[in-house]
C-alpha positions in Angstrom: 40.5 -117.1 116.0 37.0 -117.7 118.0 36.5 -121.2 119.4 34.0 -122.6 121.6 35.5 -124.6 124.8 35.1 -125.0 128.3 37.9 -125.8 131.1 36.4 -128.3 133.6 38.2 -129.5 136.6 37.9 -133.5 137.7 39.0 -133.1 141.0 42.9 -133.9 139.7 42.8 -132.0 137.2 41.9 -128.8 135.1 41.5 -129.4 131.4 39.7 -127.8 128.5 37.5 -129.3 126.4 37.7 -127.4 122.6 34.9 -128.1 120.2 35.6 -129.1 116.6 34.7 -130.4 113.2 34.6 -134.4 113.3 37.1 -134.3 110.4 40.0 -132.9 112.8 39.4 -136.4 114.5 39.5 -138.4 111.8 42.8 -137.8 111.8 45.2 -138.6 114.4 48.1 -136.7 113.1 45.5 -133.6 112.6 44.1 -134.0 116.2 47.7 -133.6 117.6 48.0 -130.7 115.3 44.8 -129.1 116.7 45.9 -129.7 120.2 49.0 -128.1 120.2 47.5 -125.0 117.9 44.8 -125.1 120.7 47.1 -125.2 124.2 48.4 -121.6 124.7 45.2 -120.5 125.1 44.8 -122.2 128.3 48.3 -121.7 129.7 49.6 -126.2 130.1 46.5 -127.7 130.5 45.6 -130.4 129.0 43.1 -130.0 125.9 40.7 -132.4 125.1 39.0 -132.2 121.3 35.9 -132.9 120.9 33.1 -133.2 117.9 30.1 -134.1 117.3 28.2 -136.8 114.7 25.1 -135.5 112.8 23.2 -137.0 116.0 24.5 -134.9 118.5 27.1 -138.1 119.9 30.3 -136.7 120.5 34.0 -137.9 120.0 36.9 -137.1 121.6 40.9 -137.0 121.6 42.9 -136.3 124.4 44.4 -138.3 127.5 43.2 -141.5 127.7 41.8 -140.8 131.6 40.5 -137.5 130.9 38.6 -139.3 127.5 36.9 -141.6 130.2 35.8 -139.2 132.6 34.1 -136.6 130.3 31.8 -140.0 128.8 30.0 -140.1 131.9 29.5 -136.1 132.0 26.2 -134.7 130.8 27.6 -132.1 128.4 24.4 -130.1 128.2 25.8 -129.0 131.9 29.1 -128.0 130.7 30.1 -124.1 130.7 30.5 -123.4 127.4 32.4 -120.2 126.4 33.2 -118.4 123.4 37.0 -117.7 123.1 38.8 -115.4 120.8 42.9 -116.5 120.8 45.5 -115.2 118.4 44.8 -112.2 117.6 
C-alpha cells in the first residue's frame, strides 16, 4: 500500500501526519480504523489523519494537542514522502 505522510516532531513529540480522502473523516469510527491500519508503519507514534476540501483546507483527526499545533503549521513546508507499507 503507497501513502503519502510526513513525521514532524513538535519539540515533545514525533508524530506523522497520513494524508487521506475526506470521507475517512467523516467518520469517526472509520478514522480510528484508519489510524490503527496506518500506526505500524511508523513504529508507536502517534498518527494524525489528515484531508483536504475541494479548496485545499485541510481536516484533521488525531490527539487533540497535536490537532492544535499542526493548524498553525504552513503545510506547503511539510516533508512530504511517499511510503510503500504492507507489502
Amino acid at each position: 500500500m503507497q501513502f503519502n505522510a510526513a513525521v514532524i516532531k513538535d519539540g515533545r513529540t514525533n508524530f506523522a501526519v497520513v494524508i487521506v480522502k475526506p470521507s475517512v473523516l467523516s467518520s469517526a469510527q472509520e478514522a480510528v480504523k484508519a489510524q490503527v491500519a496506518f500506526a505500524p508503519a511508523f513504529r508507536g507514534m502517534p498518527v494524525v489523519l489528515m484531508a483536504q476540501d475541494e479548496k485545499g483546507v485541510p481536516s484533521f483527526h488525531g490527539r487533540q494537542d497535536l490537532v492544535g499545533f499542526l493548524r498553525d503549521v504552513n503545510l506547503d513546508y511539510v516533508r512530504w514522502r511517499v511510503y510503500d507499507y504492507g507489502r
